[in-house]
C-alpha positions as CSV (number, residue, x, y, z in Angstrom):
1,X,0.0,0.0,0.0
2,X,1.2,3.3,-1.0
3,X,2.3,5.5,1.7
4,X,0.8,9.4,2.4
5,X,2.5,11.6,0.4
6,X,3.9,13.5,3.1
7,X,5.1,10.4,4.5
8,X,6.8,9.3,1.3
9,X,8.5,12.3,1.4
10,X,9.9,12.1,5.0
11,X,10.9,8.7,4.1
12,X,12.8,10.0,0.9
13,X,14.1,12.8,3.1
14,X,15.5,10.6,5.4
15,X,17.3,8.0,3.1
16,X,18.7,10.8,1.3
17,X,20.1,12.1,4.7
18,X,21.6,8.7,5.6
19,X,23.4,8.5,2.3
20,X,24.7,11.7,2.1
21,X,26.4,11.5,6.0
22,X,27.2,7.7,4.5
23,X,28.9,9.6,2.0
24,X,30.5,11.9,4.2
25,X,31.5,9.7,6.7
26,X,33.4,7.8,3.3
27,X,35.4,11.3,3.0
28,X,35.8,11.7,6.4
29,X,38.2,8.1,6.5
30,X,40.1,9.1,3.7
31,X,38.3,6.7,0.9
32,X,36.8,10.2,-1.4
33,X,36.5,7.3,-4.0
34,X,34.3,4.9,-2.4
35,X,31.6,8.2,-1.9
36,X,31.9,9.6,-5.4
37,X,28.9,7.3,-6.7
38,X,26.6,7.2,-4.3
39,X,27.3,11.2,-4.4
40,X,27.3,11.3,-8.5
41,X,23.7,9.3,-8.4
42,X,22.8,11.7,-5.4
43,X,23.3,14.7,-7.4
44,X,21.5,13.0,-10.4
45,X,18.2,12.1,-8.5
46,X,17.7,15.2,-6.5
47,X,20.1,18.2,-8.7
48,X,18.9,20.6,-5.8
49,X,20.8,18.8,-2.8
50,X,23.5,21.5,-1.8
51,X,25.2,19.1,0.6
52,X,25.3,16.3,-2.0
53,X,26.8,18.9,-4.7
54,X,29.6,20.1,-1.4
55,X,30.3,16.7,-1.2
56,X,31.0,15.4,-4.3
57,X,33.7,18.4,-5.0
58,X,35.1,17.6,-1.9
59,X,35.5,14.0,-2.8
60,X,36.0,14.6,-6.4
61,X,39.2,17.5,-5.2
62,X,40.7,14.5,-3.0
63,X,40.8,12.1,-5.9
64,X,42.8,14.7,-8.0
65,X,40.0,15.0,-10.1
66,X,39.7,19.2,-10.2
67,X,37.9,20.3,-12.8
68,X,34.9,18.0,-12.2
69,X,35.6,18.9,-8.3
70,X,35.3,22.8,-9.4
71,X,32.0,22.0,-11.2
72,X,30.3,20.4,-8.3
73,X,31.4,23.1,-5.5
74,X,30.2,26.1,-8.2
75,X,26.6,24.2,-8.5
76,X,26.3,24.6,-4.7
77,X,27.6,28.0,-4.5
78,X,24.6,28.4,-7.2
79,X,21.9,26.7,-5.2
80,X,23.1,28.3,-1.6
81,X,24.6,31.9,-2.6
82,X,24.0,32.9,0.7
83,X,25.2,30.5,2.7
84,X,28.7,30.8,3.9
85,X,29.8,27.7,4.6
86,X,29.0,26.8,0.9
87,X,31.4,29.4,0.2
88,X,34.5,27.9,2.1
89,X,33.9,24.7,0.2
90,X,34.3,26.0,-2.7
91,X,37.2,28.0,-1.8
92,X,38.6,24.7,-1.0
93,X,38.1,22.6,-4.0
94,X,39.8,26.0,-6.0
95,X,42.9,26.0,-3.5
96,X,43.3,22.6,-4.6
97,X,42.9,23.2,-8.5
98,X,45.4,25.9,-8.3
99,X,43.1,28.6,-9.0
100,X,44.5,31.3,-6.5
101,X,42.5,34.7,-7.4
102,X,39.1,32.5,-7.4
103,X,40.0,31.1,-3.9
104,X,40.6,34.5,-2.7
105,X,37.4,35.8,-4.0
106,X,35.5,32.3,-2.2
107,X,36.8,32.7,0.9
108,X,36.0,36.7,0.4
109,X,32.3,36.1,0.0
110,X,32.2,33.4,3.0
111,X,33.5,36.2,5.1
112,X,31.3,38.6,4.0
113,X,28.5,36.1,4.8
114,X,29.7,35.7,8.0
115,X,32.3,38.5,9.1
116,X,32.9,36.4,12.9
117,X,33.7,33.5,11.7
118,X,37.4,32.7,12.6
119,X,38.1,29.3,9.9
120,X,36.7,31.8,7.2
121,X,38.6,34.8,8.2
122,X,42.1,32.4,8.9
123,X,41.1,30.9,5.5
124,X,41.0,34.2,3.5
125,X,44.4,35.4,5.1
126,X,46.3,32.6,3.8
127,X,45.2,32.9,0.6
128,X,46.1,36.9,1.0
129,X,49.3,35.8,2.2
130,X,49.9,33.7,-1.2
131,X,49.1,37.2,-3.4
132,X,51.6,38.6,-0.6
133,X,49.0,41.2,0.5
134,X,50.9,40.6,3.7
135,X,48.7,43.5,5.7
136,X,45.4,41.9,5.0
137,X,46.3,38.8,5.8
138,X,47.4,40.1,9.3
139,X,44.5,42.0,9.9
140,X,42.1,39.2,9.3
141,X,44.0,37.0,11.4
142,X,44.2,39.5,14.3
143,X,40.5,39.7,13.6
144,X,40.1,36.2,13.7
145,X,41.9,35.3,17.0
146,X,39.7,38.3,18.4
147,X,36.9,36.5,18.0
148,X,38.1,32.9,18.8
149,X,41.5,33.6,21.4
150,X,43.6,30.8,21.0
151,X,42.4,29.7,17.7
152,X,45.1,27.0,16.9
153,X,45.4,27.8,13.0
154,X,44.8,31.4,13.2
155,X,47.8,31.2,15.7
156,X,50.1,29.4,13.8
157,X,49.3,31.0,10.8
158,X,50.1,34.7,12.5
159,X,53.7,33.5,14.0
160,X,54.9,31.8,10.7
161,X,53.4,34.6,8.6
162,X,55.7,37.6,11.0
163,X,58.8,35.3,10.5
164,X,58.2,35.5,6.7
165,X,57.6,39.8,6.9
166,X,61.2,39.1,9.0
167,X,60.1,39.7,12.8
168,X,61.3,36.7,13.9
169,X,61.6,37.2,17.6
170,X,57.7,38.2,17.1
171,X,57.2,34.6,15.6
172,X,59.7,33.0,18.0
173,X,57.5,34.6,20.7
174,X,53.7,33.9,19.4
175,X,55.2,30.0,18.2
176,X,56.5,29.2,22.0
177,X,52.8,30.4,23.1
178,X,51.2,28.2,20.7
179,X,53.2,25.2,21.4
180,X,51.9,25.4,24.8
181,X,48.3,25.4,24.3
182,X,46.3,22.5,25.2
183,X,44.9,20.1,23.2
184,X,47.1,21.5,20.1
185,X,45.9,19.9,16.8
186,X,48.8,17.7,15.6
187,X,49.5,19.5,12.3
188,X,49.4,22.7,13.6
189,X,51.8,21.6,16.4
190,X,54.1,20.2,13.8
191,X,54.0,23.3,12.0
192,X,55.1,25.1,15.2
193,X,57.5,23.0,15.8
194,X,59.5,22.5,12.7
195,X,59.4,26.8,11.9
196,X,61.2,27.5,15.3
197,X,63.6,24.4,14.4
198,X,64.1,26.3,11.1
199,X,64.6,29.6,13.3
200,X,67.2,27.7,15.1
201,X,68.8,26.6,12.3
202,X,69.5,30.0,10.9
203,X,70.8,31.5,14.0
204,X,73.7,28.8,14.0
205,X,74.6,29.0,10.4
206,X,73.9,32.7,10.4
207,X,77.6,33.6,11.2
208,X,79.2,31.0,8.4
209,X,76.7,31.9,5.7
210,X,78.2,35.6,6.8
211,X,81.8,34.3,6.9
212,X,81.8,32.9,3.3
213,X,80.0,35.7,2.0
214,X,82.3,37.8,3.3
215,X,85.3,35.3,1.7
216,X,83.9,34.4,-1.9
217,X,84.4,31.2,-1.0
218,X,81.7,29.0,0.6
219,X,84.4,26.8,2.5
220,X,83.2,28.6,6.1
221,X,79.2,27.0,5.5
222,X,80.6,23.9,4.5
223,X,82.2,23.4,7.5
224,X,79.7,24.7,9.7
225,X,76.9,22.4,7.5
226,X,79.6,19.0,8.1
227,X,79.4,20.1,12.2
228,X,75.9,19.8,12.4
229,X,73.9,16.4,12.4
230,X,73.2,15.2,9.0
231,X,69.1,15.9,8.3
232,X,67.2,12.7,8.1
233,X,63.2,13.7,7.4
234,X,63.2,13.7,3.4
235,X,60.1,14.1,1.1
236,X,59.8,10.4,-0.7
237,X,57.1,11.7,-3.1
238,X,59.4,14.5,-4.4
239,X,62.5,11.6,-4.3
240,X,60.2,9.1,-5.9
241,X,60.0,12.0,-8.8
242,X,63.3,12.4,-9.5
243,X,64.4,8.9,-9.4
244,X,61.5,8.5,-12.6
245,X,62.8,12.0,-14.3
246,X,66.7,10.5,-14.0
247,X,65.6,7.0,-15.2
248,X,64.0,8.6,-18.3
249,X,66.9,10.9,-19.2
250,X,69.6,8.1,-18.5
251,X,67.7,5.8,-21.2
252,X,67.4,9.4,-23.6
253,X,70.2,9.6,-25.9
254,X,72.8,12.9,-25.5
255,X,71.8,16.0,-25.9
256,X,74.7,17.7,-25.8
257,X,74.8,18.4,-29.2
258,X,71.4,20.2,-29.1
259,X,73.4,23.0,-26.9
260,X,76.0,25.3,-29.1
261,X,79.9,25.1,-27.9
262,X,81.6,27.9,-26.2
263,X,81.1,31.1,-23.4
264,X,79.8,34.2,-24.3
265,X,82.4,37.2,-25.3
266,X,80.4,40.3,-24.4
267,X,82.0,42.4,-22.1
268,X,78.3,43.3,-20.8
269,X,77.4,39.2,-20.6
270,X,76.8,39.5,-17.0
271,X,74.6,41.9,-17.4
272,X,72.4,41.0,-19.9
273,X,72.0,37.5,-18.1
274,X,70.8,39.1,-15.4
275,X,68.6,41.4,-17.3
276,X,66.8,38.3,-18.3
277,X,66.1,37.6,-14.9
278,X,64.1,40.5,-14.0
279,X,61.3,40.4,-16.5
280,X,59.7,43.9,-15.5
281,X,63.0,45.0,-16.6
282,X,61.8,45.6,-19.9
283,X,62.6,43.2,-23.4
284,X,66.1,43.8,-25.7
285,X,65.3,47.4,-25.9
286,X,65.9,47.5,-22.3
287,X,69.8,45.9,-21.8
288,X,71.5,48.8,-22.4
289,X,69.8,50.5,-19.3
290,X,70.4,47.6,-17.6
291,X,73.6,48.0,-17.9
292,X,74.2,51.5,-17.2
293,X,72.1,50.9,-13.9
294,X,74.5,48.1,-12.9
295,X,77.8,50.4,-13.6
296,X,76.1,53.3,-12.4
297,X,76.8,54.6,-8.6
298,X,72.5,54.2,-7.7
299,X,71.9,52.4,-5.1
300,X,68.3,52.2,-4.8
301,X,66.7,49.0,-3.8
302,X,65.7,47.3,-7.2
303,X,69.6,48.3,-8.6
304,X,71.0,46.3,-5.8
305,X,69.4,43.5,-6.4
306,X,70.0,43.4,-10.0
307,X,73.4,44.5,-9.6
308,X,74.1,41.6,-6.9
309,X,72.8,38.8,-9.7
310,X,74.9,40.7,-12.2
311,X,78.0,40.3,-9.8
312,X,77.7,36.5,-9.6
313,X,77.0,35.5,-12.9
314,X,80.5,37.4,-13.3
315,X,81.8,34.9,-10.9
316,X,80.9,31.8,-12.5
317,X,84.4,31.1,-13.9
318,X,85.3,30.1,-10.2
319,X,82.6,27.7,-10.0
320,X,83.0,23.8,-9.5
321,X,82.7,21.2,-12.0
322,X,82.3,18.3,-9.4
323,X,81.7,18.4,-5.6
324,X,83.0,16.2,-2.9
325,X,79.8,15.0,-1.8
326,X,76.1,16.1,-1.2
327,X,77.2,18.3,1.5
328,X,79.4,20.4,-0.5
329,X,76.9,21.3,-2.9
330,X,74.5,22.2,-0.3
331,X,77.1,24.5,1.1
332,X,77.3,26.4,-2.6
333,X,73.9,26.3,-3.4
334,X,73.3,28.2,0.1
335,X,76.2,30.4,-0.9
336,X,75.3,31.1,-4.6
337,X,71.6,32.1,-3.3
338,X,73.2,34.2,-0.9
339,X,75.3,36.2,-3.4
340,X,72.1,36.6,-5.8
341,X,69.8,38.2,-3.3
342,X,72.3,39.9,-0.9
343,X,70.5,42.6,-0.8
344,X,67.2,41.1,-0.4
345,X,67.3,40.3,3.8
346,X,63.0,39.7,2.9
347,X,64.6,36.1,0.9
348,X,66.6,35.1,4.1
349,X,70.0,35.0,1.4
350,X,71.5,31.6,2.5
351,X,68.9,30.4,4.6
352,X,66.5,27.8,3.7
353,X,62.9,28.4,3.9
354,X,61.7,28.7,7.3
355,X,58.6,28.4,6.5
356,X,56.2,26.6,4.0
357,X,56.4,27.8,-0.1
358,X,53.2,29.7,-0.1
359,X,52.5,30.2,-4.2
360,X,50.0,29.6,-7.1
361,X,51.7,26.9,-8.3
362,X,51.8,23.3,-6.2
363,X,48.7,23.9,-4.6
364,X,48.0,19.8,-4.4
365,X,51.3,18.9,-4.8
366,X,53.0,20.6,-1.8
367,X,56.6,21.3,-2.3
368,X,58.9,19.4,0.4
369,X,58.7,21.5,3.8
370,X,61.1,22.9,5.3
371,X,62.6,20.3,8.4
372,X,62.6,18.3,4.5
373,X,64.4,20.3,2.2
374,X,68.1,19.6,3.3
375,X,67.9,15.7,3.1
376,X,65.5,15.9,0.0
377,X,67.9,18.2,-2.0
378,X,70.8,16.0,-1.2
379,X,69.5,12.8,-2.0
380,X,68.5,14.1,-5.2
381,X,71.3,15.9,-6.5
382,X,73.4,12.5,-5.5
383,X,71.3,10.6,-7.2
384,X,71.6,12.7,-10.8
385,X,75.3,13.4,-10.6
386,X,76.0,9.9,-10.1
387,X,73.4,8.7,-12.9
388,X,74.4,11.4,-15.5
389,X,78.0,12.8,-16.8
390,X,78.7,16.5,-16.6
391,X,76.9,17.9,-19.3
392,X,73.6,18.6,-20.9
393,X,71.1,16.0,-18.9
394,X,72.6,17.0,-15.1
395,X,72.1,20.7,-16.2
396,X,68.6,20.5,-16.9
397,X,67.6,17.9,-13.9
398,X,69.7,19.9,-11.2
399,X,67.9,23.0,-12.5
400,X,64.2,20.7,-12.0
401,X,65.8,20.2,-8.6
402,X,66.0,23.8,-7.7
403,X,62.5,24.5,-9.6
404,X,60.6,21.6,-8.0
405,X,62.0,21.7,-4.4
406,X,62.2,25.2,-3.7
407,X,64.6,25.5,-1.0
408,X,64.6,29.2,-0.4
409,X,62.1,31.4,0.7
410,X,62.4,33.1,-2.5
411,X,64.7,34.1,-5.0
412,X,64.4,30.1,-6.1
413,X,63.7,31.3,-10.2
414,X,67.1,33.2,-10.5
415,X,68.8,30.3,-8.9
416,X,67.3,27.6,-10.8
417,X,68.7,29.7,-13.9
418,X,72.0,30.1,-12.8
419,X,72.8,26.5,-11.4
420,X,71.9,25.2,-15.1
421,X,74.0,28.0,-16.6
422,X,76.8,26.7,-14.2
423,X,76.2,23.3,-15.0
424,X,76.3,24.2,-18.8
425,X,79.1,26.6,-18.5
426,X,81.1,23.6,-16.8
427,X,80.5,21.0,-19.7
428,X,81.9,24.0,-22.6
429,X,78.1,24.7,-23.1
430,X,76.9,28.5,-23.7
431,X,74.0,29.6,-21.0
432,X,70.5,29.9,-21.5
433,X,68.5,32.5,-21.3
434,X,64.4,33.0,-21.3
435,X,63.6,34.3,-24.6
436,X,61.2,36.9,-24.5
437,X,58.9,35.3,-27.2
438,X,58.4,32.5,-25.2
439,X,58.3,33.7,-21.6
440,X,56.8,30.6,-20.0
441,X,58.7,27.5,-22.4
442,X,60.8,26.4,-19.3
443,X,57.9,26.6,-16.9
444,X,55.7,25.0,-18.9
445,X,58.3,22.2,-20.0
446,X,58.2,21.2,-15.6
447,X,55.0,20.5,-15.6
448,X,55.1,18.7,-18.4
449,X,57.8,16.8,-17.3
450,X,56.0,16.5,-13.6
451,X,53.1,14.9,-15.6
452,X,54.8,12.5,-17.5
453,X,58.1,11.6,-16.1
454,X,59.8,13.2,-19.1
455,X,62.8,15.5,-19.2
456,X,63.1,15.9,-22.6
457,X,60.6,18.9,-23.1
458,X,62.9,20.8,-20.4
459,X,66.2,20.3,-22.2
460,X,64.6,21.3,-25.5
461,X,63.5,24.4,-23.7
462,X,67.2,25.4,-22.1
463,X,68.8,24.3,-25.4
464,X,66.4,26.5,-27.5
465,X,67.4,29.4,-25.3
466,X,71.1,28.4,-25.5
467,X,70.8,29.3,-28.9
468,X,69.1,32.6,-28.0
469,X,71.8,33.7,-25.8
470,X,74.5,33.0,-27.8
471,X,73.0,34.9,-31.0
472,X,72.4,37.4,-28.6
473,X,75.8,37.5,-27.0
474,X,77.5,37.4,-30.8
475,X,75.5,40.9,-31.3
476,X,76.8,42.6,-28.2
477,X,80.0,41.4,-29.1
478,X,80.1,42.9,-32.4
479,X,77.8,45.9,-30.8
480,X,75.1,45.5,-33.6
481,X,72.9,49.0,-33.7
482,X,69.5,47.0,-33.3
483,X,70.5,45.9,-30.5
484,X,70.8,49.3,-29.4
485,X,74.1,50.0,-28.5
């Protein structure tokens, strides 16, 4: 017998209910697979469900599968505009698809929707803190711990963002008071933990990175990295990577050949490498200021730095073909990044990252953390030195290293470059440089790589802009008018 219709509906009501926390509960112990066709036939049968639509995104970003996961948060957000919470989800699902100005604008509207809530307001400022809108961030999270004192994240989130504006006896300070609150969340203890580790870390190698600076010669952190205990915590995803990427090159014939012979001859070489680095610089029209800014007695901020990458590129010559051992080369890696951004204290020159990479790129595919970096970067470097020769293939994978790792605060994109025009230099290769008709052919050649375990689009890149720099270098050398000298 046919039930009332209202009772039928209660029914219906309630067996939607019970699948949908099924669902959830599904998410909730890590298995976003197992819920994402119950959800799928969810959605289907009753297309109005919000919490079926939040769900499936959810489940659907956790599986890796974005755009569908973008779809199904946006539906909600169009059934529930004016529900925050609906907001935050999606906000989620676009931090995970890498869509960084969307996020923002998410987690914007869930505050607006509800101005005291703290997880909203710590939410927006993190993704404020990744557009570096450094202010905002801090005021929302001030805001945030107003409302909810001793908010764990919002905590966190405040100490590690004043270590990365530089106050770090501010973020020593607000760090020791988190660790000692009660019934600390595990990751955010960890977090807590590992930055004033990191802190530690750079008041002991503070004075060698100084020392070595001071010398030209990184001999002073070498030593001081051999005295300390050898790191241990490595990321095995970002290891796992590498092995495939050196695999594929070592069964790749030479490429070598694809790179032209020789060094450049301009007496202005230096400078125009590091022209190329500093994209708002201007395109060839621009070197010859360039280089009248780096000869020139200015010493405003943005001269420095340029000037400062200018002055190590000029040092190349002195650089190492081979290192002793993984230790070494963590010692001139440390060194070279602290000669390219000495004047950039904001980068932490030397140092590595003492606090998480926050940027567009990676957002589910976190780059190692920081307690990581050390052990990560060594094992991988070992590992392509000892599967490839000097020459073409090391070059490119020990600039993926840089790239993919990120083991500075910042500053990482200049250094990448110049470790694979080191690498090159050192096998008789010329340098590469960006060419400005094709901006984004290295950056684009990583992720292709990332994808598919493939090198080869990365070396085709650097050798393409091999060729650039050395036509470009020939010109300078012979001072060709359109070049405008």
């Amino acid at each position: 017998m046919p039930l009332p219709a209202d009772a039928e509906r209660t029914r219906l009501a309630r067996a939607a209910a019970s699948s949908l926390a099924d669902a959830q509960a599904l998410i909730r112990a890590g298995r976003p697979g197992d819920a994402i066709p119950p959800l799928e036939r969810m959605t289907a049968t009753a297309p109005g469900d919000v919490g079926a639509w939040v769900a499936l995104g959810v489940a659907r970003s956790m599986t890796g599968n974005h755009e569908g996961a973008v779809d199904a948060a946006s539906r909600a957000v169009a059934l529930a505009p004016r529900v925050a919470v609906v907001h935050l989800a999606h906000g989620d699902v676009l931090r995970m698809a890498g869509q960084i100005a969307a996020t923002r604008a998410a987690y914007a509207a869930a505050v607006a929707l509800a101005p005291d809530d703290a997880d909203a307001l710590n939410k927006l400022a993190g993704s404020e803190r990744i557009d570096r809108d450094y202010g905002s961030a801090r005021s929302h999270l001030q805001r945030a711990l107003a409302i909810a004192p001793a908010h764990p994240y919002a905590e966190v989130n405040l100490a590690t963002l004043a270590v990365e504006e530089g106050a770090l006896g501010e973020g020593r300070r607000r760090l020791s008071n988190v660790l000692r609150l009660q019934h600390l969340p595990r990751d955010a203890a960890a977090e807590a933990s590992a930055t004033l580790a990191m802190l530690d870390e750079h008041l002991a190698l503070a004075p060698a990175i100084a020392r070595a600076s001071a010398d030209g010669d990184p001999a002073a952190l070498e030593n001081a990295l051999r005295a300390r205990a050898e790191p241990s915590r490595r990321d095995e995803g970002w290891v796992a990577t590498f092995d495939a990427l050196i695999a594929r090159a070592v069964g790749e014939a030479p490429i070598d050949d694809a790179f032209p012979r020789g060094r450049p001859a301009s007496a202005s070489w230096s400078a125009i490498e590091a022209h190329h680095n500093f994209r708002g610089l201007g395109g060839l029209e621009a070197i010859p200021r360039t280089i009248e800014r780096i000869a020139s007695d200015a010493n405003d901020a943005e001269t420095r730095d340029i000037r400062d990458c200018a002055m190590a590129i000029a040092r190349r010559e002195r650089d190492p073909v081979a290192f002793a051992d993984a230790v070494a080369w963590e010692a001139w890696l440390r060194f070279t990044h602290a000669g390219l951004v000495a004047s950039r204290p904001d980068y932490f020159p030397g140092q590595l990252k003492p606090v998480n990479n926050l940027l567009p790129s990676h957002a589910f595919r976190p780059r190692p953390e920081p307690l990581a970096v050390a052990a990560t970067l060594r094992t991988v470097v070992t590992r392509i030195d000892a599967a490839l020769p000097s020459g073409a293939w090391r070059a490119c994978l020990r600039y993926c290293a840089i790239v993919e790792i990120h083991p500075f605060r910042d500053g990482n994109g200049r250094l990448a470059r110049y470790v694979l025009n080191s690498t090159l230099v050192g096998a008789g290769r010329f340098p590469s440089l960006r060419p400005y008709d094709d901006e984004l052919g290295l950056a684009r050649s990583i992720q292709r790589a990332r994808r598919n375990d493939d090198i080869r689009g990365v070396a085709e890149a650097a050798a393409k802009g091999a060729h650039y720099a050395a036509e470009l270098d020939r010109q300078w050398a012979e001072r060709l008018p359109m070049i405008g000298a």
